[in-house]
C-alpha positions in Angstrom: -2.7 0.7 -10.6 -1.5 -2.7 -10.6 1.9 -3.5 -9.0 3.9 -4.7 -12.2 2.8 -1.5 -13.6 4.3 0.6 -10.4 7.6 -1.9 -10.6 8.0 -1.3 -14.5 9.1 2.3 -13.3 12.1 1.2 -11.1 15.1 -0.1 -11.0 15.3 -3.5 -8.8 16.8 -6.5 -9.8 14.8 -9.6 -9.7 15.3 -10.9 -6.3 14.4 -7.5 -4.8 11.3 -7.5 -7.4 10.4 -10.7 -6.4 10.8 -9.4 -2.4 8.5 -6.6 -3.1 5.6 -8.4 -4.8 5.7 -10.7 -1.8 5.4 -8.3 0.6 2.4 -6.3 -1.3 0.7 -9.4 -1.1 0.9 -10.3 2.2 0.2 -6.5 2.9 -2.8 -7.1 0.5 -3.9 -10.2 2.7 -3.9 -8.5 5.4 -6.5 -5.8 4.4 -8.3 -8.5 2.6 -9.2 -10.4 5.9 -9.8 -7.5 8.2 -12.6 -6.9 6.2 -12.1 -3.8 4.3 -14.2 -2.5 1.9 -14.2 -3.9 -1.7 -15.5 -0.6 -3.3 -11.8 1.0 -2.5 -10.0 -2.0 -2.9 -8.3 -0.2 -6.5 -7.2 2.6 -4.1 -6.2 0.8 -1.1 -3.5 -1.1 -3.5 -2.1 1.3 -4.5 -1.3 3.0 -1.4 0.1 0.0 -0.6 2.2 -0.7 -3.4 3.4 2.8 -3.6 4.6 2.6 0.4 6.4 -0.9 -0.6 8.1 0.8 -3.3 8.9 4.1 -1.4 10.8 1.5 1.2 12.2 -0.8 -1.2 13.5 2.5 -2.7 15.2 3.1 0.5 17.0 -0.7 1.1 14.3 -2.2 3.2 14.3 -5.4 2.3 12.7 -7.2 5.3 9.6 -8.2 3.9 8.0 -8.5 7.5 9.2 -5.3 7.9 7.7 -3.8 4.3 4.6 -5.1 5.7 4.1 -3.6 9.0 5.3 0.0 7.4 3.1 0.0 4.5 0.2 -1.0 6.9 0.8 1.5 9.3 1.0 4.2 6.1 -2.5 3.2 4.7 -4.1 3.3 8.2 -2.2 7.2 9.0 -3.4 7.8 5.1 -6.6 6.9 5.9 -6.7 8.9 9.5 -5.5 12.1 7.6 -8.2 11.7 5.1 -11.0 11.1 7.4 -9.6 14.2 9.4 -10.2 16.6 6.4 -7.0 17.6 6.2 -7.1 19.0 2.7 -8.8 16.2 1.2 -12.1 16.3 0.1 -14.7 14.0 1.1 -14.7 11.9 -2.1 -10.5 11.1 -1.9 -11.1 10.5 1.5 -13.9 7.6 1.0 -11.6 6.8 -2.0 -8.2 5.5 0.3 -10.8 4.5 3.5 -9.8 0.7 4.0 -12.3 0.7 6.1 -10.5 -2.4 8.7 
């Protein structure tokens, strides 16, 4: 899901907007040169964008900050999955970023 489609749905003002695409694309950089896997790259976005939000929803507003977090989300996200717990092995492969 694209990010303007995710930031449609909320209520931040341009600056904040603005703050929050930022960070999802240095977030997005990030996976991109640790060499994750382009086959989940729809996924992996949107995991990301959804943990920008989440904190932007919450008053972060340090972008290095939104970074690290939503990072450190997609990597526990992709533990859990890989774990089994509760997901099957399909939406497990599907949020793998495979760093």
């Amino acid at each position: 899901m694209p990010m303007a489609k995710l930031l449609s749905s909320r209520a931040f003002d341009p600056e904040t907007t603005s703050l929050l695409g930022a960070a999802f694309d240095k977030a997005w950089q990030t996976v991109r040169t640790s060499g994750a896997d382009e086959k989940h790259a729809a996924a992996t976005r949107e995991i990301l964008a959804k943990n920008i939000l989440a904190a932007g929803h919450r008053g972060d507003r340090d972008i290095n900050q939104l970074v690290e977090e939503a990072l450190a989300l997609l990597i526990i996200s992709n533990d859990t999955s890989a774990r089994g717990t509760g997901a099957s092995d399909a939406d497990a492969s599907a949020v793998e970023p495979h760093f």
